[in-house]
Steps between C-alpha positions, in 0.01 A plus 500: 500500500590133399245275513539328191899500330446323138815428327528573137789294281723780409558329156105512396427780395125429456452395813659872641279686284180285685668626817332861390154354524492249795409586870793432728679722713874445385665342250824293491635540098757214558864462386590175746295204487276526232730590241726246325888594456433551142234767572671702819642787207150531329310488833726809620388702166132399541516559898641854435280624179231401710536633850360881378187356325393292816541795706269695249253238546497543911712183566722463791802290341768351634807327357651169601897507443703198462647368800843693646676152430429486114688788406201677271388675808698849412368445110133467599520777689653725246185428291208483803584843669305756271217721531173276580670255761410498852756241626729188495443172629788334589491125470661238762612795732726328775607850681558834509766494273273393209296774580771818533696337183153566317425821686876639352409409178133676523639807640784569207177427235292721682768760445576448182144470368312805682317288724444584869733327709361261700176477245583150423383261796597157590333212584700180569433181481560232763535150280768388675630325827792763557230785441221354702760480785591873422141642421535774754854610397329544191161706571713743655831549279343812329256720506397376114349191626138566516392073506647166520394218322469125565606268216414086545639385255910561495414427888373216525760392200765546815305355699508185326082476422253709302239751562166245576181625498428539863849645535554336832917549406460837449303653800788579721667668244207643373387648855840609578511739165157642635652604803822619430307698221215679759791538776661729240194686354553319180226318245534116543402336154458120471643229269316430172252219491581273230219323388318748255220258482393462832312836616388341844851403541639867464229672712571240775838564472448882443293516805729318711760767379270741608471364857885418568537924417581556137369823346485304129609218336690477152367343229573310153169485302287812420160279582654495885500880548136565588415258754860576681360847470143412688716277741748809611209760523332559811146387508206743572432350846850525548476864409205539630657392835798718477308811435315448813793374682678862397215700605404344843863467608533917413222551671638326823851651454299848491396378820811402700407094390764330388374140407068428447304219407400469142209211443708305785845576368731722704631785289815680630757702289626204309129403353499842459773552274482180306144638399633803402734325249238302412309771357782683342549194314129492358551863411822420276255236347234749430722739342680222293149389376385857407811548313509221322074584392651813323756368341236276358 
């Protein structure tokens, strides 16, 4: 479950250690953007020394590598594969070459550290031109990729503009992430919205994410995580609607129906399904939330 993905500067320690306490589903401790040169061999130590006692805590953390073209991608993975991390995101993919170079590297850690192979997942990022035009080459170059991300920024930086609010020059590329994502049974998680002041800004934004078919969106500011949260969880009526929408379609099936008429909307095995996940998704919410009240 990734509704909300809050990156957490690899070289702050302070700010990892609030990571134990705050609400989102996944977090991104990052080696790439947010980290000067200077800092890249102190964020590694902090990343790694921290990965077990975020995992105590409940978290779901993730690691974001340097880029395949800087040359510390091998180094920052030496110190991010340990006990505590549940995967690698992989910045500016452009292919499946990016992702099997990081995959061989994974699987000799795994080895050497105990892990279990495969443990480690992947989610790439598409922040480039070359990558956007190879999004599905990605989602499906190994069975470690469990979501692809959208990134505006380095994007629309090839692009020759910048991410605007009403992100008119990144909807294609934003819709086409969605859909490569669903075609492949993968998460779809959105671009960060910049402006950490402007809440109605991000929930517009979030919900528009929401509508084009992303399961989450990632994040940069810890004050953003609860109303993405709200925004990417199903609303009672909307659960309310898919319960009923389960049982009457059952029902019907039972009966040798195979589409019915739910409060004027036809229901057939489609409807039918997409309530189904609907609900499993609410469940993995309700669990979350009750294990996060004990740990409290």
């Amino acid at each position: 479950m990734l509704r909300s993905v809050l990156f957490v500067p690899g070289n702050n320690m302070r700010m990892i250690y609030k990571a134990t306490k705050l609400d989102a589903d996944a977090y991104i401790l990052d080696l790439e953007d947010a980290v000067p040169m200077a800092d890249k061999e102190t964020a590694r130590i902090f990343v790694r020394d921290s990965l077990q006692m975020l995992k105590e805590a409940g978290q779901t953390v993730f690691v974001r590598v340097n880029g395949l073209r800087t040359g510390l991608t091998e180094e920052d993975l030496h110190y991010a594969v340990q006990p505590g991390l549940d995967g690698i995101v992989i910045p500016k993919c452009e292919g499946r070459k990016d992702v099997e170079t990081v995959e061989a590297i994974l699987c000799g850690l795994e080895r050497q550290r105990g892990l279990e192979e495969g443990s480690v997942k992947l989610l790439p990022l598409i922040e480039t031109t070359r990558g956007f035009l190879r999004a599905e080459e990605i989602a499906t170059s190994s069975e470690r990729v469990v979501a692809i991300g959208f990134g505006a920024v380095d994007f629309t930086r090839e692009l020759g503009t910048s991410p605007s609010k009403e992100g008119i020059e990144t909807l294609y590329a934003r819709s086409h992430v969605a859909i490569v994502a669903r075609a492949h049974g993968l998460q779809a998680i959105d671009t960060p919205f910049l402006d950490i002041m402007d809440m109605e800004g991000l929930i517009r934004d979030a919900e528009l994410a929401r509508r084009l078919g992303f399961n989450g969106k990632m994040l940069i500011h810890p004050k953003q995580v609860k109303p993405v949260n709200e925004i990417f969880t199903p609303s009672k009526e909307e659960v309310e609607f898919a319960r009923r929408v389960v049982e009457e379609f059952e029902k019907a099936r039972a009966r040798g129906i195979g589409a019915i008429s739910l409060e004027g909307t036809m229901v057939d095995e489609a409807n039918y399904q997409q309530a189904k996940a609907l609900l499993a998704l609410v469940e993995l919410i309700e669990e979350r939330e009750k294990s996060r009240a004990k740990r409290r």
